[in-house]
N, C-alpha and C positions, 0 to 999 in steps of 0.2 A: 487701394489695393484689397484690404479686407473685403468690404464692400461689395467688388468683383467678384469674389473668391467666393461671397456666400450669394449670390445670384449663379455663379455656375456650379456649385452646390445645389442648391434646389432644383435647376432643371435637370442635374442627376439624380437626385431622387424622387425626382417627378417621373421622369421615364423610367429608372428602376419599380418604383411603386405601380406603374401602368404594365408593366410587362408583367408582373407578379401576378396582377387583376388577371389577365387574360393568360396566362398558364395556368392560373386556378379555375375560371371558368371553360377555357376550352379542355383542360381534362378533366373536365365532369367532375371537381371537388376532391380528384384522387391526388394532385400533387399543390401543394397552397399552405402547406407549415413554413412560419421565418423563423430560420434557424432553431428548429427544432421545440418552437413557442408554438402553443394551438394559436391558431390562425383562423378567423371567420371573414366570407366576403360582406362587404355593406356596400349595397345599393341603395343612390340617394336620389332624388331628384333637385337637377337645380335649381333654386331659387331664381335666379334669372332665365339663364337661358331653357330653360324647363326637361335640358336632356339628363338620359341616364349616367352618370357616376358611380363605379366599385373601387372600392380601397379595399385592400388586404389590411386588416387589423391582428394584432395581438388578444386575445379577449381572454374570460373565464365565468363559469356560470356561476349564478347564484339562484338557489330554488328556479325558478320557470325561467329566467330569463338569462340573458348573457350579458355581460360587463366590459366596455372597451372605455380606452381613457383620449381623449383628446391634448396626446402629448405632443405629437408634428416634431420631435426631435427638441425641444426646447425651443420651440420660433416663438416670436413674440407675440405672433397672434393666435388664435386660434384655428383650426383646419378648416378648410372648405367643406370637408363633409359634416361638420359641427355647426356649422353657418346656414349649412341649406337644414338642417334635422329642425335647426330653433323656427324656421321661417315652415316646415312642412315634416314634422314627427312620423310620418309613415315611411318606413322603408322594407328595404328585402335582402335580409340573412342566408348568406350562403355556409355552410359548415360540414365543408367534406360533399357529398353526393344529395343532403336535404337542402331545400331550399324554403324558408317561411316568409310569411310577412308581419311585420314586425311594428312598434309602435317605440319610439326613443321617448328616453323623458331623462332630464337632468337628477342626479341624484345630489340632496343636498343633508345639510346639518347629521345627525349621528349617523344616518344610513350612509351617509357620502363618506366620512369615519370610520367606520365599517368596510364599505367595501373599498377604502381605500390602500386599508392595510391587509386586506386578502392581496388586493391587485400587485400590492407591491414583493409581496413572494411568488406571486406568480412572473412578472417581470420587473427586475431589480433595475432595469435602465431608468422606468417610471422616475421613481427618487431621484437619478440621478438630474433628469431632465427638468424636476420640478425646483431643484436648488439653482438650475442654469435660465430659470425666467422669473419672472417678477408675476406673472398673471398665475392664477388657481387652475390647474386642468384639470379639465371638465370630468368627468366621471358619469359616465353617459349608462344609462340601464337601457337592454333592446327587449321589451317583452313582445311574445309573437303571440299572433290573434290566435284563438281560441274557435278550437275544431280543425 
């Protein structure tokens, strides 16, 4: 029954998460904050099937670049969009009405330290979700190309 329960789980926040994407793109960046969290879109491509993918993220900047974590709720694995970023780092930031494109790179040892515990004043779910999995989330840095 659990089992169940977290399989029709995911396909509601897979459709939740898809609907989110396309009220933030089709209003041109004006309406895309989750619950009142800054919110940037990330476009990825995928690794297999080679189409485009946007999630609505959580994020926060640091110097040049913006900071999202690859929490997926506390799932056991890691997100699709984390999956395609490791097999192809280019992607495209959406943030309100600008759109850039961007380069992902895993943040690790004191920087991932660092920007771990900015992340987590910015959203306190993070914590909660990393005490509910046994794997490290990722802590992903999106620098955008330059010019």
């Amino acid at each position: 029954m659990a089992s169940r329960y977290r399989r029709l789980r995911a396909r509601a926040l897979k459709a939740m998460f898809k609907a989110h994407a396309q009220v933030y793109e089709r209003s041109g960046g004006r309406i895309g904050a989750w619950f009142g969290l800054p919110t940037l879109l990330l476009s990825v491509r995928g690794r297999k099937s080679g189409k485009t993918f946007s999630t609505p993220l959580v994020y926060f900047e640091d110097r040049d670049s913006y900071v999202v974590v690859g929490s997926d709720g506390a799932a056991k694995r890691d997100p699709q969009w984390w999956k395609n970023l490791q097999v192809n780092p280019r992607c495209e930031v959406r943030i309100g009405r600008r759109k850039l494109s961007a380069k992902a790179s895993l943040a690790s040892g004191a920087d991932r330290e660092r920007l771990w515990q900015i992340g987590k004043t910015v959203n306190p779910m993070w914590s909660r979700y990393q005490t509910r999995t046994e794997r490290e989330l990722p802590v992903v840095v999106l620098t955008p190309d330059e010019g």
